[in-house]
C-alpha positions in Angstrom: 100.7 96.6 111.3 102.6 94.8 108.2 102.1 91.5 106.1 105.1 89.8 106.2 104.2 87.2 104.1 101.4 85.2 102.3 101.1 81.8 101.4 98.1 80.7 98.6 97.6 76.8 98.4 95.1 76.2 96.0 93.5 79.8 96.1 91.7 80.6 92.6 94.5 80.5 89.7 97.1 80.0 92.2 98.0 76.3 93.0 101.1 76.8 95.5 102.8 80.8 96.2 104.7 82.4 98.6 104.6 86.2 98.7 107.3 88.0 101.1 106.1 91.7 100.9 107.9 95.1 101.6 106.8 96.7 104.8 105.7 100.1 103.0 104.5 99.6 99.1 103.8 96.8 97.0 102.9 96.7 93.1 100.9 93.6 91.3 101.6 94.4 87.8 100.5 91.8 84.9 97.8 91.6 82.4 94.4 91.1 83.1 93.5 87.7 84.7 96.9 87.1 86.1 95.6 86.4 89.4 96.7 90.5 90.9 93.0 90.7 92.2 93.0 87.6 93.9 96.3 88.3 95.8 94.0 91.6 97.0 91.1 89.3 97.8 93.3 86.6 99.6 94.7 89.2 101.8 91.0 90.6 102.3 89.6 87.4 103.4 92.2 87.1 106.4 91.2 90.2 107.6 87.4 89.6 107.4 87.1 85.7 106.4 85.2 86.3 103.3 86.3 87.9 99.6 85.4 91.3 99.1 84.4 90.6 95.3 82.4 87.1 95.8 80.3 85.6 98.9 80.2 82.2 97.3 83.2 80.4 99.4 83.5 76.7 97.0 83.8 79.5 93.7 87.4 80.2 95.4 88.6 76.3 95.8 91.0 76.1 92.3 89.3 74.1 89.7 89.9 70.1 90.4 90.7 70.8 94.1 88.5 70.4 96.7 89.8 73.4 99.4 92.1 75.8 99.8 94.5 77.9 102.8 95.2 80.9 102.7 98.2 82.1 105.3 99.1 85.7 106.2 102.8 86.5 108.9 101.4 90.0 110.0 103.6 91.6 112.7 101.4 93.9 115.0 102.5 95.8 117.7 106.2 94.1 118.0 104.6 90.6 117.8 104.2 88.1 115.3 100.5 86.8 114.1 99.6 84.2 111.9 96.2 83.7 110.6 95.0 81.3 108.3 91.7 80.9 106.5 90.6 77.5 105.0 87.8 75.5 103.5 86.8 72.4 102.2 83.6 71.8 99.9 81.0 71.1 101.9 82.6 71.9 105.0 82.6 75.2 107.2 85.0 77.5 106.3 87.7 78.0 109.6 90.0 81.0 110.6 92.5 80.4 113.1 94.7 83.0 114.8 98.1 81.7 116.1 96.6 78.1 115.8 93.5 78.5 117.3 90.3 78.4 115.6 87.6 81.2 116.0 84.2 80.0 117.6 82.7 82.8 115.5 84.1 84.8 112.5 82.5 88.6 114.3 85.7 87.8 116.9 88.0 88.4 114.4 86.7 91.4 112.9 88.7 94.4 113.5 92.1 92.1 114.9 93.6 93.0 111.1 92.2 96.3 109.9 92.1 96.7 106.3 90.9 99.2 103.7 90.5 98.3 100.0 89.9 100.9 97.4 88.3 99.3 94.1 86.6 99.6 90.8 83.8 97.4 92.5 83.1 99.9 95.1 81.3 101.8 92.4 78.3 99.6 94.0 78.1 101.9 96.8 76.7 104.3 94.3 74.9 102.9 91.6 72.9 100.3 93.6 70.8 100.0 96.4 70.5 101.3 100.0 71.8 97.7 101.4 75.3 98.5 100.2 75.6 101.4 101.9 74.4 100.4 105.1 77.4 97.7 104.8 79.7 99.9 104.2 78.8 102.2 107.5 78.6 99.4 109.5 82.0 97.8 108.0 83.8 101.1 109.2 81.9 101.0 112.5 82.7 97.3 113.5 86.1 97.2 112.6 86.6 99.2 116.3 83.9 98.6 117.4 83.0 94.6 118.3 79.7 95.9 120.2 78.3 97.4 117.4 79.0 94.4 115.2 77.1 92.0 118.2 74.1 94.4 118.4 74.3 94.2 114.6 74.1 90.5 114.7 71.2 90.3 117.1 69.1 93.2 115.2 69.5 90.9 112.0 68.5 87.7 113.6 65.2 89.3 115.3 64.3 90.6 112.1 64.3 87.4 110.3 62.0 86.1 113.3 59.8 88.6 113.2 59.4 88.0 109.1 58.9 84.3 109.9 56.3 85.0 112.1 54.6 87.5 109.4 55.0 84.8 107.1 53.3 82.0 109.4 50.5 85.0 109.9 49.8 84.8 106.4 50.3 81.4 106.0 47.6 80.3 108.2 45.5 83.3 108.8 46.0 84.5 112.3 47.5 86.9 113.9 48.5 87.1 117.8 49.8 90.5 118.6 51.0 89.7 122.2 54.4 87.8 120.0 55.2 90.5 118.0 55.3 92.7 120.5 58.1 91.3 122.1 59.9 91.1 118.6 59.1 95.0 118.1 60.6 96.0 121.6 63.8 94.1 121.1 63.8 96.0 117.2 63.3 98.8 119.0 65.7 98.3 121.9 68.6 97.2 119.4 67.7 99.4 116.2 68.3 102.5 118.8 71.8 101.4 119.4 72.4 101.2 115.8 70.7 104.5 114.7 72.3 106.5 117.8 76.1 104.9 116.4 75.7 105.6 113.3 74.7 108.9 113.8 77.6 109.5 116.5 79.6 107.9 113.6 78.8 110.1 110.7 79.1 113.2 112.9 82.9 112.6 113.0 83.1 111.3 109.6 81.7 113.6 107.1 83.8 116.5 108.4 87.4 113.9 107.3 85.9 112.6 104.1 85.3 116.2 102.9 88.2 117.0 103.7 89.5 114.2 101.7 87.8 114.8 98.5 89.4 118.1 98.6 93.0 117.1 99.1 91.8 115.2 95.7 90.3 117.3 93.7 91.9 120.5 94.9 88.4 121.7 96.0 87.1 122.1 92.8 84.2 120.8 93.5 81.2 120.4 96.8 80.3 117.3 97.9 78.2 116.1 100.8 76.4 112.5 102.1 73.6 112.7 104.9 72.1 110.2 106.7 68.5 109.3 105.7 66.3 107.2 108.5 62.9 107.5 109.0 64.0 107.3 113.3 64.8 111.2 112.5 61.1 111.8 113.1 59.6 108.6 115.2 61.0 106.2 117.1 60.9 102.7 115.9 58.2 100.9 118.2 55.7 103.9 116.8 56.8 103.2 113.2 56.8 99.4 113.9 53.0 100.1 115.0 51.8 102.3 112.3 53.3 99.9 109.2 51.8 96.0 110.8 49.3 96.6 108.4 51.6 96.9 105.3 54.2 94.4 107.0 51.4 91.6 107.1 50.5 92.3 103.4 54.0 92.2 102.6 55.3 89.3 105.2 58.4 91.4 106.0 59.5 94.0 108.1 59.1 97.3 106.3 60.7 100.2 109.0 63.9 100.0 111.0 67.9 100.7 110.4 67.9 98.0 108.1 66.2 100.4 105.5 68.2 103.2 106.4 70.7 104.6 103.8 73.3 107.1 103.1 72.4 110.5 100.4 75.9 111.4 98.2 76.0 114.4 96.3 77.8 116.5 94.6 77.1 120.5 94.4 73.9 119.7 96.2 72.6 117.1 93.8 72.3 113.3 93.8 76.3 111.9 92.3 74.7 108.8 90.6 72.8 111.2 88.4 75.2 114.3 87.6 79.2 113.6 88.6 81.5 112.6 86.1 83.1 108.8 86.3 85.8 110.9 87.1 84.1 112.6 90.1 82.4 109.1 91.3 86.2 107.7 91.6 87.1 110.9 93.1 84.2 110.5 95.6 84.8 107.0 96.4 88.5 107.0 97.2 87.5 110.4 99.4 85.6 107.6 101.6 87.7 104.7 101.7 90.5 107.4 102.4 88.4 108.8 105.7 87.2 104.9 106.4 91.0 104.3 106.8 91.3 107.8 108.6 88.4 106.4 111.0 90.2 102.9 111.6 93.0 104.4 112.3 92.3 106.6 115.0 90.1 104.6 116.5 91.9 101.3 116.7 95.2 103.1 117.1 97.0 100.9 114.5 97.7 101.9 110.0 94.7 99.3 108.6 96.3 97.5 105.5 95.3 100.0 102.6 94.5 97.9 98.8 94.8 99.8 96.1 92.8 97.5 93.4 93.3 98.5 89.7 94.1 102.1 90.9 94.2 103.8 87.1 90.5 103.0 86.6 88.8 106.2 85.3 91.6 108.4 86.9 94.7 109.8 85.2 98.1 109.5 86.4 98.6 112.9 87.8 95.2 112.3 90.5 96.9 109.1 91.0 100.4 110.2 91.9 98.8 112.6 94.3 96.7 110.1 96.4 100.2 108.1 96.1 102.3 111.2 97.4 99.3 111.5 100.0 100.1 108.0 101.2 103.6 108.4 101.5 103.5 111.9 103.2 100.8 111.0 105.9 102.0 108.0 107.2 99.1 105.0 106.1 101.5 102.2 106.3 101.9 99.2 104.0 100.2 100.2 100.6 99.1 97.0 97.8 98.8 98.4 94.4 97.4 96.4 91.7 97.9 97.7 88.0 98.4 96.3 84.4 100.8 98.2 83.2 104.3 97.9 85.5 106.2 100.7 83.9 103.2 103.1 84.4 103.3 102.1 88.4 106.7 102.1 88.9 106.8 105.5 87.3 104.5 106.9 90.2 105.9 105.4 93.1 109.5 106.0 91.9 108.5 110.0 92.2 107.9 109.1 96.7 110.7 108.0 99.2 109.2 104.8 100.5 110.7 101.5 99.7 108.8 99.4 97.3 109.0 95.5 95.7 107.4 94.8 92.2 105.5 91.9 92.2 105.1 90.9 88.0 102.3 88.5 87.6 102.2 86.2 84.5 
């Protein structure tokens, strides 16, 4: 799959640009605040109809507009694709394939597969157990449009069960015979998710070791588990045994929405004892296998983003992830960097064709 094309209309700092891209590698250079980011981000959204780095949609629309378009050419599988993503203050925000508007945004996830490597995905280990989960389940439902339905409805019968926890406490009753109904369907979806994610990670772990390695020439261990409390109980019995703590608390205390995802490195926790330069290393090892994932699944190379690529890592460990782009195959490559000369340096050293993109 390749972007062609894409067309910014009033899209952050950019007010009208066209972008006509090189099928293999492509290099943002400028100074900070140029806009190299939000190229990233705009191709992002048309892949998942949100930013990566910013849920609040009207914080996009350039200052003194009132919307914006975004419009990618992709050509995928010997036919062309457009897709466009637009909003309006205080209107729904619409993606349209070919013309036609989705009904639902989840129909779209997975059509343009896309993996984005970034200084922000530090997150995934310095903050809570909710960004994790996302980033398991973003991997999962990008082949998977089943998991990301089941997803969907797990989410939607947890907020009802809080609201009814809430209305519990709110006017001091309690009628059993309703939340049973909620637990079961918890139970009945929260399976699903647990038994995926587990089927999931068994295939995972085994690639993204494997790509720390190719990194870091195996210098050093590194491991992630899965950690949910279904190990030991299944979720109707730990539904049971929490109601007392749930009603205290008026939420839903147990389930996959609390699971998370351990990282370490030489057997201990990675947000306590690796380097910056071993987080990086870490993080790029699981973006590397989620793209390793994608691709096999979905039988097509996802988009790979490389955002501000030189962050904590030297040139060498860079021009080796580059060198393992270009030797395995991953398709059309987006760098973003400050310095051009620096860039163009490393991807000079591989055989793909590039285009420099300079950003003032």
């Amino acid at each position: 799959m390749i972007l062609k094309s894409l067309s910014l209309l009033n899209y952050k700092n950019f007010e009208s640009s066209t972008f006509d891209f090189d099928s293999k590698i492509n290099c943002l250079v400028g100074n900070n605040g140029v806009g190299k980011t939000n190229i990233l981000d705009a191709i992002y959204h048309l892949s998942f109809g949100k930013s990566y780095f910013n849920p609040i949609t009207s914080q996009h629309i350039k200052h003194g507009t009132d919307f914006f378009v975004i419009e990618g050419i992709y050509n995928k599988n010997e036919r062309e694709e457009k897709v466009i993503v637009s909003a309006k203050k205080g209107q729904k925000k619409i993606i349209k394939r070919n013309g036609k508007a989705y009904d639902t945004f989840s129909e779209h996830i997975g059509f343009l597969p896309l993996v984005i490597i970034s200084p922000a995905d530090r997150d995934l280990i310095t903050e809570g157990s909710e960004t994790r989960r996302k980033f398991i389940d973003g991997v999962i439902s990008q082949s998977d449009q089943g998991y990301l339905n089941t997803l969907i409805k797990y989410a939607k019968v947890v907020s009802q069960r809080n609201a009814l926890l809430k209305y519990f406490a709110a006017n001091a009753t309690f009628d059993n015979n309703t939340l049973t109904i909620y637990n079961q369907q918890l139970n009945d979806l929260g399976t699903i998710i647990y038994n995926k994610r587990k089927e999931f990670l068994k295939i995972f772990i085994p690639i993204f070791i494997d790509r720390y390695q190719a990194i870091t020439s195996g210098e050093e261990s590194v491991s992630l588990s899965y950690q949910s409390k279904l190990e030991t109980n299944d979720l109707l019995t730990l539904l049971a045994s929490n109601i007392d703590k749930d009603r205290a608390l008026q939420y839903t205390s147990v389930g996959v929405h609390k699971d998370d995802l351990s990282f370490e490195i030489n057997e201990y926790p990675i947000k306590k004892f690796g380097s910056q330069g071993q987080q990086k290393s870490f993080l790029i090892a699981l973006k590397l296998a989620q793209f390793d994932f994608i691709k096999k699944e979905s039988k097509v190379n996802p988009l790979l983003l490389l955002d501000d690529i030189f962050d904590k890592l030297d040139e060498t460990r860079v021009e080796h992830i580059v060198k393992l782009v270009d030797e395995q195959n991953f398709g059309q490559l987006f760098i973003s960097d400050t310095h051009g000369d620096r860039t163009e340096k490393v991807v000079k050293k591989i055989s793909q064709s590039y285009k420099l993109f300079k950003l003032a």
